[in-house]
C-alpha positions in Angstrom: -27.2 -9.1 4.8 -26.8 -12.2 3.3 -23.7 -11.3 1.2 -21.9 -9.8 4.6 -22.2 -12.8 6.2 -20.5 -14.8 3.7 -17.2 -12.9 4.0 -17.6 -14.0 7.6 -17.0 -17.1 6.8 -13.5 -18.7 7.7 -13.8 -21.1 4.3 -14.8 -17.4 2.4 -11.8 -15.9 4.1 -9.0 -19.4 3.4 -10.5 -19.1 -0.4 -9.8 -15.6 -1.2 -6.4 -15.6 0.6 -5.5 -19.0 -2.1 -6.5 -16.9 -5.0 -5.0 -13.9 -4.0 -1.5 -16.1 -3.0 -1.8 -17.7 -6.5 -2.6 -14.2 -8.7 0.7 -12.8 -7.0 2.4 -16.1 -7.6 1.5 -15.5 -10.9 2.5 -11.6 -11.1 5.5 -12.4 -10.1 6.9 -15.0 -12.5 5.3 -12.5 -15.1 7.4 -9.3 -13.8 10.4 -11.8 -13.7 9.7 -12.6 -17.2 11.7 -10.1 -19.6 9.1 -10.9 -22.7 6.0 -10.2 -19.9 7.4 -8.1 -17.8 6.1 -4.7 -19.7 2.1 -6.4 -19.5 2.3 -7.2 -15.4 3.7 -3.6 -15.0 0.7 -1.9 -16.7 -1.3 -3.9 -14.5 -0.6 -2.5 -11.7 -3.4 -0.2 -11.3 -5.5 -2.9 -11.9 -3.6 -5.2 -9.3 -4.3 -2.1 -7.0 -7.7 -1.8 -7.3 -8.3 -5.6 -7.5 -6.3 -6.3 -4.2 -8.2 -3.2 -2.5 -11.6 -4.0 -3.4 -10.8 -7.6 -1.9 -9.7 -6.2 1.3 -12.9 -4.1 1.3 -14.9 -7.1 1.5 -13.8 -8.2 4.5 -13.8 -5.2 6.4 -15.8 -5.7 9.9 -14.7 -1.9 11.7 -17.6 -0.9 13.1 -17.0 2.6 13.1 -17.6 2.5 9.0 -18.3 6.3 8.4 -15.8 7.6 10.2 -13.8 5.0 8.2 -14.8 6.2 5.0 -13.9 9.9 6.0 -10.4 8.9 7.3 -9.3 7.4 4.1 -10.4 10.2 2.1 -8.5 13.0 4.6 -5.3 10.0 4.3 -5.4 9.7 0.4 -6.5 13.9 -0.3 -3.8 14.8 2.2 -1.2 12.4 0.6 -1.5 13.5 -2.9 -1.1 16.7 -1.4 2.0 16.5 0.1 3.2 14.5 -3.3 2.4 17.2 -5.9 4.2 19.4 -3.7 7.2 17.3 -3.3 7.0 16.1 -7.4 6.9 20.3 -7.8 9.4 21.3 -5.5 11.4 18.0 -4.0 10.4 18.5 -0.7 9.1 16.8 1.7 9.5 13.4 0.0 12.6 14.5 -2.1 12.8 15.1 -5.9 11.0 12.3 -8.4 8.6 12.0 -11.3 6.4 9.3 -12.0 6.0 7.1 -14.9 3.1 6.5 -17.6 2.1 3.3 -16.0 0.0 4.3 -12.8 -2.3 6.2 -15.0 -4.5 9.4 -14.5 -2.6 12.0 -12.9 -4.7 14.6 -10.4 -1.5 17.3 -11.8 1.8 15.4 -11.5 0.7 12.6 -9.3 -1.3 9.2 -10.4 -4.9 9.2 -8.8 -4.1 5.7 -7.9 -1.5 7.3 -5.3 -4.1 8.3 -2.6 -5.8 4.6 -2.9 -2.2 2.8 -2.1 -1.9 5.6 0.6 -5.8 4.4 1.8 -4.9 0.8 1.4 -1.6 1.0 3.5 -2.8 2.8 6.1 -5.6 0.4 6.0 -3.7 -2.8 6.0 -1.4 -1.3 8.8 -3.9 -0.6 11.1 -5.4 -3.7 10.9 -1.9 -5.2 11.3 -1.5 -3.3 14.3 -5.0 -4.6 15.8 -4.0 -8.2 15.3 -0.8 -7.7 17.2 -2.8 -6.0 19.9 -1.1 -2.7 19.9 -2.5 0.5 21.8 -2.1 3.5 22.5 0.7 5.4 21.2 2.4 2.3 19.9 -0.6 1.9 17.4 1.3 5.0 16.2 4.8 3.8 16.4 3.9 0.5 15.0 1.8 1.6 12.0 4.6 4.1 10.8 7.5 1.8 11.5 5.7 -0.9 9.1 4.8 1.6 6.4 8.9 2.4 6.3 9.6 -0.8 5.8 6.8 -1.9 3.1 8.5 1.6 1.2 11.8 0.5 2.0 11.1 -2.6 -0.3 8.6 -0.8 -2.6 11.4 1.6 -3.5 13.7 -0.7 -4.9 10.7 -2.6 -7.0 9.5 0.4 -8.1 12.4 1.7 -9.7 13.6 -1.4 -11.4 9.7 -1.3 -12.6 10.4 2.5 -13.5 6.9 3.4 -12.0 8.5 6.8 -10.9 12.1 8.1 -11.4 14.5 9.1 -8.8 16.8 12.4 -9.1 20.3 10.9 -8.7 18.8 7.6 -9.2 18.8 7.5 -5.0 16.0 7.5 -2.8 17.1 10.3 -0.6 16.5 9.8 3.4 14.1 12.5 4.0 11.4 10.1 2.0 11.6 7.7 4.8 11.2 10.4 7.6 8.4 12.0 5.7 6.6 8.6 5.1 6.9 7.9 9.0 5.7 11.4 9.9 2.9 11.2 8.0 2.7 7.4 9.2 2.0 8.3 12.5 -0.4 11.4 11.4 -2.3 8.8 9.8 -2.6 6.7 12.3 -3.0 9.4 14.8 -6.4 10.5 12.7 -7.5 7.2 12.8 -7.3 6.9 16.6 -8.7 10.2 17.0 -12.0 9.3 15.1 -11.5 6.3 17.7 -11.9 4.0 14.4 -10.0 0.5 14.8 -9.3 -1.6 11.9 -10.5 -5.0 12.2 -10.2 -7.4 9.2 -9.0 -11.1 9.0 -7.6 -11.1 5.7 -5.7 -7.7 5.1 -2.7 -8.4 7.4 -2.1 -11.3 5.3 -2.2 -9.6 2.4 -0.1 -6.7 3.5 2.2 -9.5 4.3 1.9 -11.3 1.1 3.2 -7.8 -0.7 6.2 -7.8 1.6 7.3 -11.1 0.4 5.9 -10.7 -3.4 8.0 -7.9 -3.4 11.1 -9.3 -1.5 11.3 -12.1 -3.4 11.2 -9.7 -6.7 14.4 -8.0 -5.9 15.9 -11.0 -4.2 15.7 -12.1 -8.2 16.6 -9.5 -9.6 19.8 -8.6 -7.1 20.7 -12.2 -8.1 20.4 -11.3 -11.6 22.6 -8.5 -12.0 
């Protein structure tokens, strides 16, 4: 009881939102670093699981089980859909992925349905601190995970983490990620579960800049 109270606390909450600002501070002058580079990109299962198990620590939904069942549905659904679309290109489009995210369930790193988890996550509780309802919980959740791709996309493959056919993100990965955006978020209103943590909006905004300011860089660069 004691320990849940102290990620409560606003000084708990400004202390990990330094560390966390500095350790992607930090990534980032490593991935921008052609002699690091390689290191930061294997750690990016780590950086996953580190950023995610932070988040956790601050969750205050009080629905928690239904919580718990949600993001296993979101991440067993979402490798789903991937092996099928790593398989047979669609619905995503056609793309392998790289050695660096690790284990693989067939085609697709485990580590896949835990960004899934941690995006629809972050989203939600986006969403809930701009005090959207109803349908536009939907609408709003979706629309920022198409963005946050948007930008993922061009980090990832200058990271080669996976490997577009063509080289080109094709357009039916955007409408798939916003169709299963609002499925997502859909289950998550169903189950009447609403996100409510102080520090994961920051750090789903902390990823849109780390990575913004990475291919800023890099476009810069070429």
């Amino acid at each position: 009881m004691v320990t849940s109270n102290i990620f409560r606390h606003e000084s708990t909450i400004l202390l990990t939102a330094v560390v966390l600002l500095v350790y992607y501070a930090i990534g980032i002058h490593g991935l921008l670093n052609e002699t690091t580079r390689d290191c930061y990109v294997q750690s990016t299962t780590g950086t996953l699981l580190g950023t995610t198990f932070f988040v956790a620590l601050f969750d205050r939904t009080s629905r928690r089980k239904e919580l718990i069942l949600c993001c296993l549905l979101i991440a067993f659904i979402a490798l789903i859909f991937e092996e099928i679309s790593v398989a047979t290109g669609i619905p995503f489009g056609s793309y392998t992925y790289s050695h660096y995210l690790g284990s693989r369930l067939i085609n697709v790193p485990l580590i896949i349905g835990l960004n899934w988890c941690y995006l629809v996550y972050c989203s939600a509780a986006f969403c809930t601190l701009l005090r959207c309802y109803s349908v536009w919980t939907l609408l709003c959740g979706a629309t920022l995970l198409v963005v946050y791709d948007s930008i993922l996309e061009q980090v990832a493959s200058n990271l080669q983490l996976w490997y577009w056919v063509d080289h080109t993100v094709p357009a039916q990965n955007y409408i798939t990620w916003f169709v299963l955006g609002v499925l997502f978020h859909g289950l998550l209103r169903y189950t009447r579960v609403e996100v409510n943590n102080p520090i994961a909006p920051f750090v789903f905004l902390l990823q849109f800049i780390f990575f913004g300011i990475f291919v800023l860089f890099v476009s810069t660069s070429q």
